[in-house]
C-alpha positions as CSV (number, residue, x, y, z in Angstrom):
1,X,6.8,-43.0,-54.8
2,X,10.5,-43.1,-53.1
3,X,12.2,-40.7,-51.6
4,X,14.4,-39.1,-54.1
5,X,11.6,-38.0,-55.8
6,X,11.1,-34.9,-53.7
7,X,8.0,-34.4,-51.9
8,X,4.4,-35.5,-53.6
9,X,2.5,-33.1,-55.4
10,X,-1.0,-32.8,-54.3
11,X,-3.1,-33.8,-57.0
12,X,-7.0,-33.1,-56.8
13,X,-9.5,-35.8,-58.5
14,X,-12.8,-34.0,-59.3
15,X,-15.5,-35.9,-60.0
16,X,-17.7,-35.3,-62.4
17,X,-21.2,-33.1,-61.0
18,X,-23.6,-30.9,-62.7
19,X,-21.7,-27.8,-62.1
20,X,-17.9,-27.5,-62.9
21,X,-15.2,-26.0,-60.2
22,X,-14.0,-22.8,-61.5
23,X,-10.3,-22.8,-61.8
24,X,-10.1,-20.2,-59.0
25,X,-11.9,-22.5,-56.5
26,X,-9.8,-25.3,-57.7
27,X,-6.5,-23.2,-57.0
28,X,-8.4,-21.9,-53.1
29,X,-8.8,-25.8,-52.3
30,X,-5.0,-26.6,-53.0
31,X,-4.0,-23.5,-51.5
32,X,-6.3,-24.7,-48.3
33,X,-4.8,-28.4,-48.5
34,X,-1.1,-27.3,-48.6
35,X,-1.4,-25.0,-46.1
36,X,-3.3,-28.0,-43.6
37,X,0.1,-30.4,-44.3
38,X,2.5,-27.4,-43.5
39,X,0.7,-27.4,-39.7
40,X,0.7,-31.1,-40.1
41,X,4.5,-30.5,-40.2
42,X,5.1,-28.4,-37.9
43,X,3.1,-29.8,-35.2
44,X,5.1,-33.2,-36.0
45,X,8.8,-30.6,-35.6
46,X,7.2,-29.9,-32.6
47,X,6.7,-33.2,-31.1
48,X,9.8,-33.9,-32.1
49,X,11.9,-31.2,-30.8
50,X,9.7,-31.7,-27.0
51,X,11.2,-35.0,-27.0
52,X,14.6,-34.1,-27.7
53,X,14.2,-31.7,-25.0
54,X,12.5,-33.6,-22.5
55,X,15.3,-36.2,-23.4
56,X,18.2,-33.3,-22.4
57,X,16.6,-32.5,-19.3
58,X,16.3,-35.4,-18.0
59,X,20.2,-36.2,-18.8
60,X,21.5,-33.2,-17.4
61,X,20.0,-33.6,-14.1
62,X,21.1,-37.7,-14.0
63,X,24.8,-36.3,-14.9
64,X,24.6,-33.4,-11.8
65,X,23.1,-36.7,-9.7
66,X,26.3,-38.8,-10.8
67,X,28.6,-35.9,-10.7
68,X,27.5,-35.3,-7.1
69,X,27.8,-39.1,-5.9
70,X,31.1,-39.2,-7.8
71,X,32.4,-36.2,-6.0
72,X,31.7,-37.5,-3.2
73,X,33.3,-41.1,-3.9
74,X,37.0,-39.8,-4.7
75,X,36.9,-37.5,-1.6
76,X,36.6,-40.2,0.7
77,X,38.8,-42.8,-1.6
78,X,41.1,-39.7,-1.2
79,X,40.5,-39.1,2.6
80,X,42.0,-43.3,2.9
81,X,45.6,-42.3,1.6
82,X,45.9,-39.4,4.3
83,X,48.7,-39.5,6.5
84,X,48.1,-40.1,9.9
85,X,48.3,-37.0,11.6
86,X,45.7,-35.6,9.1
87,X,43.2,-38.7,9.6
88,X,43.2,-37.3,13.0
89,X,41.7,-34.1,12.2
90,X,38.3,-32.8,13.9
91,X,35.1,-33.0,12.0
92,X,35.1,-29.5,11.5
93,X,38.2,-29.2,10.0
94,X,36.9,-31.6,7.2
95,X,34.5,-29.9,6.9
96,X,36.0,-26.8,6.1
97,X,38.0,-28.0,3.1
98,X,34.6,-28.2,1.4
99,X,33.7,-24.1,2.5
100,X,34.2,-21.3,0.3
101,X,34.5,-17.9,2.3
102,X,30.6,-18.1,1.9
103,X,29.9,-21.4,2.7
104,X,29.5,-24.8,1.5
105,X,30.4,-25.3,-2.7
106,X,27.3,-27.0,-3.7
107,X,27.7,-29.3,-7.1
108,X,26.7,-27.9,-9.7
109,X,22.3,-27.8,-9.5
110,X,19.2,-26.9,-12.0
111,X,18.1,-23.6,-11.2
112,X,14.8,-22.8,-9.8
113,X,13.3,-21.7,-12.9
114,X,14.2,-25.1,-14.8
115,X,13.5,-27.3,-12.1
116,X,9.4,-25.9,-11.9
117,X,9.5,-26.1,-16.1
118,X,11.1,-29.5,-15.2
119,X,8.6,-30.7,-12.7
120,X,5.7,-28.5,-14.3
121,X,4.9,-26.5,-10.8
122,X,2.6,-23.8,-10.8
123,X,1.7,-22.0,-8.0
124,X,-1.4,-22.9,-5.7
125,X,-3.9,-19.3,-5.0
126,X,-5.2,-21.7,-2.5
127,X,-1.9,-21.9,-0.8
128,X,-0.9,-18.4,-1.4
129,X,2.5,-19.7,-3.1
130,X,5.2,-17.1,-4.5
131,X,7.8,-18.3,-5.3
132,X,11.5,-16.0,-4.7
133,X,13.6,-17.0,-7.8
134,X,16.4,-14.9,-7.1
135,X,19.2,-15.8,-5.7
136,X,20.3,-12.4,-4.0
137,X,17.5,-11.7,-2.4
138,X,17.5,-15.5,-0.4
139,X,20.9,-14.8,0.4
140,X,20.3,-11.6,2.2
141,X,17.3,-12.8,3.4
142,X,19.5,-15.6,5.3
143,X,22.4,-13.0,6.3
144,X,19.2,-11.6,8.3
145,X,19.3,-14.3,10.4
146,X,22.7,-14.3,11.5
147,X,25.3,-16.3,11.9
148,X,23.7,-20.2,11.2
149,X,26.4,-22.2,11.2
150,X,26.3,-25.4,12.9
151,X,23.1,-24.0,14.1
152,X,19.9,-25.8,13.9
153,X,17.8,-24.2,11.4
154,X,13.5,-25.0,10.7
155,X,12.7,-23.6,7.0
156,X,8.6,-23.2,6.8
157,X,7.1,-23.3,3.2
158,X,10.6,-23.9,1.3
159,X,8.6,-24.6,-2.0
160,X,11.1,-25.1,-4.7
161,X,13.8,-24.5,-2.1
162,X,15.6,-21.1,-2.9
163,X,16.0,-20.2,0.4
164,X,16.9,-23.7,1.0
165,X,19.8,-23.7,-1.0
166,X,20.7,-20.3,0.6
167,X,20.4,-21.7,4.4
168,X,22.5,-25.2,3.2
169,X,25.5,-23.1,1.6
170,X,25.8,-21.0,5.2
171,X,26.4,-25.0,6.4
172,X,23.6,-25.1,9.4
173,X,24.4,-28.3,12.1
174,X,20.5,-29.5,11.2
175,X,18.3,-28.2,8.8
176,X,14.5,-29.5,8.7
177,X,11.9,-28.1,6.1
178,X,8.3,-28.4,6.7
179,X,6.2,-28.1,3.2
180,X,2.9,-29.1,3.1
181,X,2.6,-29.0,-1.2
182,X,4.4,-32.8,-1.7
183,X,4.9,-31.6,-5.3
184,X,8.1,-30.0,-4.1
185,X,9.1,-33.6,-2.6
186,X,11.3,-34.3,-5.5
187,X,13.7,-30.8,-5.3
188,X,13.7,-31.0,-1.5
189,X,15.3,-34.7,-1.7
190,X,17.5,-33.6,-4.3
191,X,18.6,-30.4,-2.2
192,X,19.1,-33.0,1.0
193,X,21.2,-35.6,-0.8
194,X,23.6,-32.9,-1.8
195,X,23.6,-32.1,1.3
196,X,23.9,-35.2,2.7
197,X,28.2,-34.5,3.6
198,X,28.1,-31.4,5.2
199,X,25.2,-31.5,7.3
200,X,21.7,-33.1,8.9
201,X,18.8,-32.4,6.4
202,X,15.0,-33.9,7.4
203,X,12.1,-33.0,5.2
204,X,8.4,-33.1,7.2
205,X,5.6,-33.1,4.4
206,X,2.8,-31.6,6.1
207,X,1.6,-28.6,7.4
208,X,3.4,-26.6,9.9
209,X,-0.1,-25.2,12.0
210,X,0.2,-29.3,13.1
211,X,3.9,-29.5,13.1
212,X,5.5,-30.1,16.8
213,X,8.4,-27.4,16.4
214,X,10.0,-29.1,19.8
215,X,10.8,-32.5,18.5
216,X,12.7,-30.8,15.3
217,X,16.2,-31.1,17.3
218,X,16.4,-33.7,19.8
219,X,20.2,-33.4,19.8
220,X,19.8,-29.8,20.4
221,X,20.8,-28.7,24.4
222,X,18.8,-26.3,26.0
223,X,20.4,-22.9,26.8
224,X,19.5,-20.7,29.7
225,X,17.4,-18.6,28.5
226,X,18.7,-15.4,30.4
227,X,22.5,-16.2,29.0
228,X,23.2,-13.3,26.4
229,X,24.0,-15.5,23.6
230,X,20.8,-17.1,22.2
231,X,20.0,-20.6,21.7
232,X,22.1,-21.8,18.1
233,X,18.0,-22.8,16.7
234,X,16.5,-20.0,13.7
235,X,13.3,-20.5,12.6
236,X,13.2,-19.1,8.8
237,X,10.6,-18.8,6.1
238,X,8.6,-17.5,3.5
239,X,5.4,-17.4,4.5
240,X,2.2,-17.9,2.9
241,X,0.3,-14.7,3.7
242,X,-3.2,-16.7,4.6
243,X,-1.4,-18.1,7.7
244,X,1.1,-16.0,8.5
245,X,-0.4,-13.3,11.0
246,X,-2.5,-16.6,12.7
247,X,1.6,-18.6,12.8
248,X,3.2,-15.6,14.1
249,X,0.5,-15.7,17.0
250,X,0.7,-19.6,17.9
251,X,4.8,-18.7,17.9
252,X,4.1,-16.1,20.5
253,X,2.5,-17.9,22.6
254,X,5.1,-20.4,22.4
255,X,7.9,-18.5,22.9
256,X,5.9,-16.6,26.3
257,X,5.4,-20.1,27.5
258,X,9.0,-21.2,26.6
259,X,7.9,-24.3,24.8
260,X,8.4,-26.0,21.1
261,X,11.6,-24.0,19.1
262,X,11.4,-21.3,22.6
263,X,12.1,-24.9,25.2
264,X,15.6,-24.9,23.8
265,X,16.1,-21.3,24.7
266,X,15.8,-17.9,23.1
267,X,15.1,-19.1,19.7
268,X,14.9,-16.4,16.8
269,X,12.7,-15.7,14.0
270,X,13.3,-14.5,10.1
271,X,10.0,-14.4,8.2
272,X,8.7,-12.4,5.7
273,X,4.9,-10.9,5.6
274,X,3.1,-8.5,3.5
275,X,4.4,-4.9,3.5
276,X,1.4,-3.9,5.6
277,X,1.9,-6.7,7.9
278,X,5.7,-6.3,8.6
279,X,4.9,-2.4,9.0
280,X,2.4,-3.7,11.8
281,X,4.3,-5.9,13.1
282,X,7.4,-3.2,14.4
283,X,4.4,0.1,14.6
284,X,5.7,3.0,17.2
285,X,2.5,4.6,19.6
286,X,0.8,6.9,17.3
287,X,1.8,4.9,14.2
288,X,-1.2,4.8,11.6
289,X,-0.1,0.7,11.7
290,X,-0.4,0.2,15.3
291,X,-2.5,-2.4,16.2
292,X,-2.6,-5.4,17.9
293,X,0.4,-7.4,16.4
294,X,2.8,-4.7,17.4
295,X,1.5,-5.1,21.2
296,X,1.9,-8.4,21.2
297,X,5.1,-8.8,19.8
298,X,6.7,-5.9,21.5
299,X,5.8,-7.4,24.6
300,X,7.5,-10.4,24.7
301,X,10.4,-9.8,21.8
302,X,12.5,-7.4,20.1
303,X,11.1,-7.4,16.4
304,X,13.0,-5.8,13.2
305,X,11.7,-4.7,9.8
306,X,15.2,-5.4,7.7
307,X,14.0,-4.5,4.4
308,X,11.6,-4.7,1.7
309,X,11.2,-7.3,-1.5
310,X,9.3,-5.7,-4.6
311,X,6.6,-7.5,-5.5
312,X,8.1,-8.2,-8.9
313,X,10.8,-10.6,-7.4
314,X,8.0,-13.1,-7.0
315,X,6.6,-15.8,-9.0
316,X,3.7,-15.4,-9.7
317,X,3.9,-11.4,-8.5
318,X,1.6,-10.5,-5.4
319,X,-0.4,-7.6,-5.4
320,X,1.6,-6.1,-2.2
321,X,5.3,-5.7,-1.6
322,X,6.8,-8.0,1.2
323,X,8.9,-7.0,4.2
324,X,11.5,-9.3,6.1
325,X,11.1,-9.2,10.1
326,X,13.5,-10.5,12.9
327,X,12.1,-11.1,15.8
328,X,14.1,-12.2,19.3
329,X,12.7,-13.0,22.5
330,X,13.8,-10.5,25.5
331,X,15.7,-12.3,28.2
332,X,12.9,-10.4,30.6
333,X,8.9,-9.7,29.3
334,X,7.1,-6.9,29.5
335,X,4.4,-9.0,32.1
336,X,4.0,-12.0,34.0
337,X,0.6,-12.1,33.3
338,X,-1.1,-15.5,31.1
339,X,-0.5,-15.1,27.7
340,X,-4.0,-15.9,26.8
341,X,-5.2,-13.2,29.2
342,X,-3.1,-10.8,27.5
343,X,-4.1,-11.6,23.9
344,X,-7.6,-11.5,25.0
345,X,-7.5,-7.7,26.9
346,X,-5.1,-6.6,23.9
347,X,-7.7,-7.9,21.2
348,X,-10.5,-6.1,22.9
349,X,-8.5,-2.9,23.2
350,X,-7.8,-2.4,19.5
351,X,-11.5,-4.0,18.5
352,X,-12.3,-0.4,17.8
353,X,-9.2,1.0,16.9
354,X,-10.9,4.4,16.0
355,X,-13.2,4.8,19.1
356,X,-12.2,5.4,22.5
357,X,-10.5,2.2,24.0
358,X,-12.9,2.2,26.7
359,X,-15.8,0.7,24.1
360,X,-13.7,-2.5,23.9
361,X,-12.3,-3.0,27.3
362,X,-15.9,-2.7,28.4
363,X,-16.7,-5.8,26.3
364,X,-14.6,-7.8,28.5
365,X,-17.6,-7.7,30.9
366,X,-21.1,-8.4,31.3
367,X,-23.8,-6.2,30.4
368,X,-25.1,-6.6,34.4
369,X,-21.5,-4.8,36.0
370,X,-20.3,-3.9,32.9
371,X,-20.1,-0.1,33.9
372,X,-19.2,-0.5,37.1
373,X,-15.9,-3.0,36.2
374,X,-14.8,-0.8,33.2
375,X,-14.8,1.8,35.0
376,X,-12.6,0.0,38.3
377,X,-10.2,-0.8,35.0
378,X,-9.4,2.5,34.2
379,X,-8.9,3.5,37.7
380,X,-6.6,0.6,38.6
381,X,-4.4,0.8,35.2
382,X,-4.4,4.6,35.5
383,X,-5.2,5.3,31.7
384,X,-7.3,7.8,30.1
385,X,-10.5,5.3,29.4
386,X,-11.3,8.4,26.3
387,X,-7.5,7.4,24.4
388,X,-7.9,5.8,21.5
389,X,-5.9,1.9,21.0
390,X,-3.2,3.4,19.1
391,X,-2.5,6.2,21.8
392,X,-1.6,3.8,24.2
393,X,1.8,2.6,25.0
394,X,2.9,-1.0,25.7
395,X,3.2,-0.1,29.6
396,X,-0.6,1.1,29.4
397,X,-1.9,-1.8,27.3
398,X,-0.1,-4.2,30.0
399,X,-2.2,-2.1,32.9
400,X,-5.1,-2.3,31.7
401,X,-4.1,-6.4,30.9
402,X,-2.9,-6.4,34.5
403,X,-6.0,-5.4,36.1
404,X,-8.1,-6.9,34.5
405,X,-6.5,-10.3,35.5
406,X,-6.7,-8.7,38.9
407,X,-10.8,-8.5,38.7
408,X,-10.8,-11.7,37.5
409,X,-9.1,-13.0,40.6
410,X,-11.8,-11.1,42.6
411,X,-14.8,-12.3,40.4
412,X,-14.1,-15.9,38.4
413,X,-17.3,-15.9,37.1
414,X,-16.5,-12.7,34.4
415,X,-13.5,-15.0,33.2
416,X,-16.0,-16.9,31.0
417,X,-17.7,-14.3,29.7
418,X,-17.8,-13.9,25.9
419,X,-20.0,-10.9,24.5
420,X,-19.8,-12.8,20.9
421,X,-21.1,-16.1,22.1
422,X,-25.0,-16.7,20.7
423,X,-27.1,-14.6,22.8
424,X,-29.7,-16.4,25.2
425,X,-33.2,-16.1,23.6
426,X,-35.2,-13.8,25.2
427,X,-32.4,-12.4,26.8
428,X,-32.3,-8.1,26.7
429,X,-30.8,-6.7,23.9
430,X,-26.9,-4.3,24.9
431,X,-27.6,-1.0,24.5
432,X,-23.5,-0.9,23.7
433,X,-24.2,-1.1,19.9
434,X,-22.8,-3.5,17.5
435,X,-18.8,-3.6,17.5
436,X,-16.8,-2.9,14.6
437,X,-15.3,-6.2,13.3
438,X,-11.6,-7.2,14.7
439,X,-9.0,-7.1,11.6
440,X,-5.8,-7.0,13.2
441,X,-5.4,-3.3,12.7
């Protein structure tokens, strides 16, 4: 049949049987046999349209890709008819003919939310991925951290890279993002060769619990870290909640000890956390959130809660809202004392956050002089052993840290001494009673 003939009419054969099709099943069967080659159809308009798609994608991100390399062609065939004087302008100044008032004028570039349809991204549970797709809230979320340009600038977790984009237009000296999913390998080396004009971009694929913050900047100077203006190096990220509390901790310890981002000087941080988390993280004495993060960070930095993200500006949405912290080192800590000792004493203090501290600081001992020790604690720090964790101010927490360290000066052999390590078999049973399990509260 050819094609001007309009479309075939479906035409049934019956063969012959011992019982004749009523016309009404006859007309159910043709009904049943059209309607099959209308899905036909549409699953074929479909396929088709997919392609056509897939086809325009594709084409629009090759033309930003040329647009961006041709951009940059006729500015330098331009910058080679320049009269003298100006070919003798600073680096900077070029620079700044390609800032807006708010930064650097990035080509034209997919949004987030085409670019994981493009690349089919979905968030890993596993990972505890949410993505931030709006562009507002990575902007302020960057503002937090000050003033970052020609600064040197570590992005954790930058997943599709909003914030990315948001740290690149403030025009940072050096900007390294370390993502451990490589399915965001493509956007990242997208983001970097746009980039690639203005400024340093690296991208480390791998986790950042292994990452060696202090080779990120080997062009970076140290500063002294007692000079009032900070080191020029921002550490910046959205976190993935299963790590962040344990990250913060390792950063801590860093920045006590003045090594990785903290051996270039007084590094700062801009994270974000889980509401709950961020509250921690800044709690007063007395606060219902005081717990061991607050301690920890209030001894040795200065730490912000700047605001809070609804939930709903996520992708996929968390269950809690999200706060954004700063945190910046004091030129002078609270102690000179290990930090290890201090995490340790500070642990046990807030192990039973609802009992008097006394049951946890006694747990730093063993059962043989336990009584006797707690009790020279007390006396040394000069703190009511019957206050409760959250009672107790930095100043106390740091005595009772302080002598404690001082015991185990006197006495080595308590330094070891782990009340959670494997009992010896045989060995008598505490009378203390079972402790109530450590959650970071």
């Amino acid at each position: 049949m050819s094609a001007s003939e309009g479309p075939s009419k479906v035409e049934f054969k019956i063969e012959e049987s011992g019982r004749k099709l009523k016309k009404a099943e006859v007309d159910f069967m043709r009904l049943i046999e059209q309607q099959n080659l209308q899905r036909v159809q549409k699953l074929q308009r479909q396929r088709r349209n997919n392609k056509l798609t897939g086809i325009a994608l594709g084409g629009t991100v090759l033309g930003i890709y040329l647009y961006s390399m041709l951009s940059v062609k006729q500015e330098k065939f331009l910058d080679d008819f320049e009269e003298p004087v100006k070919l003798e302008m600073s680096a900077s100044t070029k620079i700044s003919k390609a800032l807006t008032s708010t930064g650097i004028r990035l080509p034209p570039l997919p949004t987030i939310r085409d670019l994981i349809k493009l690349y089919q991204l979905r968030a890993i549970k596993q990972l505890s991925q949410n993505f931030l797709m709006d562009e507002r809230l990575t902007d302020k979320i960057v503002r937090a951290a000050g003033n970052i340009r020609d600064h040197y600038v570590l992005e954790v977790g930058p997943g599709p890279g909003g914030i990315t984009r948001s740290i690149i237009r403030q025009n940072p000296r050096h900007l390294v993002v370390v993502e451990k999913d490589r399915r965001f390998m493509p956007t990242m080396e997208m983001l970097a060769e746009v980039a690639q004009p203005f400024m340093r971009m690296d991208i480390v694929q791998g986790d950042i619990l292994d990452y060696r913050v202090e080779d990120a900047f080997p062009d970076c100077p140290p500063h002294d870290w007692m000079d009032r203006k900070r080191a020029p190096v921002h550490l910046i990220g959205n976190l993935p909640f299963a790590i962040s509390t344990r990250l913060l901790i390792n950063w801590l310890r860093d920045m006590s000890l003045r090594t990785g981002a903290w051996s270039h000087g007084r590094a700062s941080l801009t994270l974000t956390f889980q509401k709950e988390v961020a509250e921690r993280i800044v709690a007063p004495i007395l606060s219902d959130q005081r717990c061991r993060l607050s301690v920890m960070n209030q001894i040795w930095s200065t730490p912000e809660l700047r605001f809070m993200i609804s939930g709903r500006a996520f992708v996929p949405k968390p269950e809690v809202d999200v706060g954004v912290v700063t945190i910046v080192p004091l030129q002078t800590p609270l102690t000179q004392v290990h930090f290890d000792t201090v995490e340790k004493v500070v642990r046990h203090i807030f192990s039973m956050r609802q009992k008097y501290c006394r049951r946890g600081v006694a747990n730093l001992y063993p059962p043989a002089v336990r009584e006797e020790l707690t009790e020279q604690t007390f006396k040394r720090a000069d703190v009511d052993p019957l206050a409760r964790s959250f009672q107790l101010s930095v100043a106390e927490c740091l005595r009772i840290v302080e002598a404690y360290d001082g015991l185990v000066r006197e006495r080595p052999e308590i330094a070891a001494y782990d009340y959670r390590a494997p009992k010896v078999k045989g060995a008598p049973v505490e009378a203390d009673g079972q402790e109530e399990s450590e959650t970071d509260r």
